[in-house]
N, C-alpha and C positions, 0 to 999 in steps of 0.2 A: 741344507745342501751347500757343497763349499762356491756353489755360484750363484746363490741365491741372495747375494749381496746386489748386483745386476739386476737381476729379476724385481729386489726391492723399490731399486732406484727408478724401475718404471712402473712397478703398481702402483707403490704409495711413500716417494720419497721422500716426506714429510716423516716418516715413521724409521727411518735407516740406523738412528741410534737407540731406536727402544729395547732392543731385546742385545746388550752387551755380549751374552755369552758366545751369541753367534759368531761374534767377530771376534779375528785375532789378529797379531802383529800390528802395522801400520792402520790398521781401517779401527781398531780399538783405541788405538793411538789420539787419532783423529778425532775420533768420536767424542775421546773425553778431555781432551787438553785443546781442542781449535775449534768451540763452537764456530765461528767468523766462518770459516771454512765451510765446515755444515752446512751452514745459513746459504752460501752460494752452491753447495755440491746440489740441492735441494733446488733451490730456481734452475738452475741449469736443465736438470734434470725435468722441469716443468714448462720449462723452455724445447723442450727436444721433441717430449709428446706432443705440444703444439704445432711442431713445425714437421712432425711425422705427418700430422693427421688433417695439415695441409697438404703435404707433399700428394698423399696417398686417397687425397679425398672424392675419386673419378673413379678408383679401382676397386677392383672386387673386393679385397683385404683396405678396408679406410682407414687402417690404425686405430679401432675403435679403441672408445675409453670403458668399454664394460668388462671390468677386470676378469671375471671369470674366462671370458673371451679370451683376452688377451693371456689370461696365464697359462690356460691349454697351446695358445700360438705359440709361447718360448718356451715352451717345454722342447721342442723342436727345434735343428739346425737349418732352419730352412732361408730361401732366397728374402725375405720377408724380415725375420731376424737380424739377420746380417743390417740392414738398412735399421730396426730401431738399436739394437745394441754401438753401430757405428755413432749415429746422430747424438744419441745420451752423451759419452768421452765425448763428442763435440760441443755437447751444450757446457758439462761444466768444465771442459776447457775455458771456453767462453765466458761460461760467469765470471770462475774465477780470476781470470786472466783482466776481464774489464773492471771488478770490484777495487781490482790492485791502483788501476789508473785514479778512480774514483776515490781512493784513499778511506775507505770502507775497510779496510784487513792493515792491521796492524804488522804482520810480519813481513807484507810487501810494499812497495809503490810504482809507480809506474817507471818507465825501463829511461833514462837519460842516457846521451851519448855526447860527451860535452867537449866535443873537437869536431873536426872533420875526419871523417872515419872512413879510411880506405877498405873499409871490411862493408860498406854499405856500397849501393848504385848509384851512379850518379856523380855530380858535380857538385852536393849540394852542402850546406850545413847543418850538419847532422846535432841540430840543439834542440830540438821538440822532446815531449814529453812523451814515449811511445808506448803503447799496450803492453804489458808485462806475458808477453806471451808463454816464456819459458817458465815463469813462477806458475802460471795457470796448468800451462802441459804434464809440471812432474808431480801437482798434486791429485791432477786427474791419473797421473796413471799409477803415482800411489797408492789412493784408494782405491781404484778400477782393478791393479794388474796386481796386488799384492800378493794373495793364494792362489794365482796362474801360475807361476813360478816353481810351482814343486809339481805341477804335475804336466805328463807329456802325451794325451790321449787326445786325440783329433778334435776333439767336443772343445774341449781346454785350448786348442793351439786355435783353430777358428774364431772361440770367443777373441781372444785376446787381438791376434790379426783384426779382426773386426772394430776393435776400440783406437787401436792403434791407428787405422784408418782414419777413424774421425779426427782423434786427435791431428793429425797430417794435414787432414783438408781445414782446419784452420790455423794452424800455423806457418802453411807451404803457400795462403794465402792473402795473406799480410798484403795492406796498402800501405803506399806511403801518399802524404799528404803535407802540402809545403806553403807555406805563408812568403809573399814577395814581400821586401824590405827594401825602401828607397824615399827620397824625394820626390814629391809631387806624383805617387802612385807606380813609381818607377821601380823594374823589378832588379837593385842593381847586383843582390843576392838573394837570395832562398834559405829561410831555416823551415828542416824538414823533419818529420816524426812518423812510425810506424803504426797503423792503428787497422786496428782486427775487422776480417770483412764484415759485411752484412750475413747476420747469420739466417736470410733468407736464401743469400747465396753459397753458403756451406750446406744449406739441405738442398739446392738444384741439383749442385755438384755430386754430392752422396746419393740424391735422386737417379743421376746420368750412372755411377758405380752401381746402383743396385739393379740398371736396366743389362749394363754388362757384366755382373756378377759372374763370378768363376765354380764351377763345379768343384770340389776336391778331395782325395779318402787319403788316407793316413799312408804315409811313404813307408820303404822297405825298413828304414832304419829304425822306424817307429819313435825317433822324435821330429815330424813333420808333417805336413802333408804336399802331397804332387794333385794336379787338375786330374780329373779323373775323364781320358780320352786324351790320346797323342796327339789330338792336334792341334789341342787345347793349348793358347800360352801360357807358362808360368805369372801367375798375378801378381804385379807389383805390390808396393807398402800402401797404395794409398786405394786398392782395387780391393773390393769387394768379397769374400768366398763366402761358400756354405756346403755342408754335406749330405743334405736330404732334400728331395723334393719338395715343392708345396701342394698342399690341396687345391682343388679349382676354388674353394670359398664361393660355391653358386645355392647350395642348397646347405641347410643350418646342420651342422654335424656337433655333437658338445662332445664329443672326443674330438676332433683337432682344435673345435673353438671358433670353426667358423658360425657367421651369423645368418651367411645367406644373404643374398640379394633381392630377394622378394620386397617392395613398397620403398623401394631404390628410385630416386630421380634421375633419366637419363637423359641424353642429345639424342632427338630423335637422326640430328641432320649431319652427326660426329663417325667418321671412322674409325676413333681411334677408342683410347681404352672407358672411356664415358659414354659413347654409346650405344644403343640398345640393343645396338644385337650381341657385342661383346658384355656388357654390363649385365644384362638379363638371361645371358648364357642360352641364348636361341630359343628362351620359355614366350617372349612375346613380349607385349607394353599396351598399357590404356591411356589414353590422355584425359585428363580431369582438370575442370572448373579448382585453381588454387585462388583461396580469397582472402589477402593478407592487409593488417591498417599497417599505413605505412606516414611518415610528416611529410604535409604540406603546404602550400601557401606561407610558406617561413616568411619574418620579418623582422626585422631589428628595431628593437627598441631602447629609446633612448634613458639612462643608459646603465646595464650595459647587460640586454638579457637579448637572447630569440627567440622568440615565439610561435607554434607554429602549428597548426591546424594539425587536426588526423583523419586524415582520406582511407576510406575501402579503393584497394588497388587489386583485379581479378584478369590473371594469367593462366593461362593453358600452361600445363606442364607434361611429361610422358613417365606412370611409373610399370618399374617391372615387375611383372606379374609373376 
């Protein structure tokens, strides 16, 4: 499939260059002249599922890692989608973009501004060493957005809107961060540098987009799409869409992929989406005897190890039935 480059990158993006023929233009390119590249499009990308499958790990859909699972989910344009297809172009924005600083990639390094730069905030001295954001961005959306390009079918313009988002939410998030310079701790200037959020904080953010996610179907002109409901706003670049439904993900269906919630740990004492009545989809909950070893009695020994007993630690937990 001509999006099944996507789809790779989160089953198994360790495997993205194996099979050449599939890929054309720029992602063939890549493939066989920028191992370097690879090497970070690949963390990124296992950086992403990681921080899906935190984001998501209270809700009925946890970002599970059971590929079958997941490859019936993104067969789908749904609200769910949209949030791991965003987070991926976020992750290896991210790698790449951080490898650059780290002098890891030969074709980049990190970004110098070696004046005072009235193109920057502030009052400061723009001499720091900063996150090579741009060189990260256009190679993620190189190899993300290459065969988006030729086609104009709703599925194709969502994806793409969708990477582009991520992309957004780490580059539109950029800190700066400043070192004082003086005598005797004195701050009598600032040299300052740009460096890339915490990318726990670019999956909140995509977290909070995928909780307002925009509905959308394909516009009259048919290269677009419009929300679908007048009252609906137009989504920004850095907002969320998707154009199907999700399943509820309460009972195990292997045509959408979901797992089902059944032997699910929930809050018995949570309103919100962890627990039990939301989690277990109104089926109920048991509480059970959990009896896990856990280190104790730790000590430091000299030198230089810790040492440290293993205790039976036994909690009540609630699962859904």
């Amino acid at each position: 499939m001509w999006w099944g480059i996507g789809r790779q990158l989160i089953l198994d993006p360790s495997r993205i260059c194996k099979k050449p023929r599939r890929l054309k233009g720029k992602q063939n390119a890549i493939c066989k002249s920028e191992p370097d590249i690879i090497r970070e499009i690949t963390r990124g990308a296992v950086m992403a599922v990681k921080e899906c499958q935190y984001q998501f790990r209270y809700r009925r859909w946890n970002c599970t890692s059971e590929r079958r699972s997941m490859r019936k989910v993104l067969i789908k344009d749904t609200r769910e989608t949209s949030f791991v297809h965003a987070i991926t172009a976020a992750g290896i924005t991210y790698s790449v973009s951080q490898a650059c600083s780290l002098g890891t990639l030969l074709d980049c390094s990190c970004h110098r501004i070696s004046r005072t730069s009235n193109a920057m905030p502030g009052d400061y001295d723009w001499r720091g060493c900063s996150d090579n954001i741009e060189f990260g961005y256009r190679k993620s959306k190189e190899f993300m957005d290459d065969r988006l390009r030729k086609r104009s079918d709703v599925k194709t313009l969502v994806l793409g809107h969708n990477y582009e988002a991520g992309r957004l939410t780490v580059r539109n998030y950029m800190r700066t961060v400043c070192k004082c310079h003086g005598m005797s701790g004195s701050c009598t200037f600032k040299s300052c540098w740009r460096k890339l959020p915490l990318f726990r904080d670019v999956g909140l953010k995509l977290k909070e987009k995928f909780d307002g996610a925009v509905k959308v179907m394909a516009g009259n002109d048919g290269k677009g799409f419009i929300p679908e409901g007048d009252t609906i706003k137009v989504p920004g670049k850095e907002d969320l869409v998707y154009s199907e439904e999700s399943p509820a993900f309460c009972e195990p269906n292997r045509k959408t992929g979901s797992l089902g919630t059944k032997g699910r740990e929930c809050n018995v004492t949570s309103m919100g989406t962890d627990g039990c009545d939301l989690l277990c989809c109104g089926r109920g909950h048991v509480s059970v005897d959990k009896v896990e070893q856990v280190n104790c009695r730790c000590r430091f020994h000299w030198c230089c190890e810790v040492i440290c007993d293993t205790c039976v630690q036994k909690r009540t937990v609630n699962i859904c039935l």
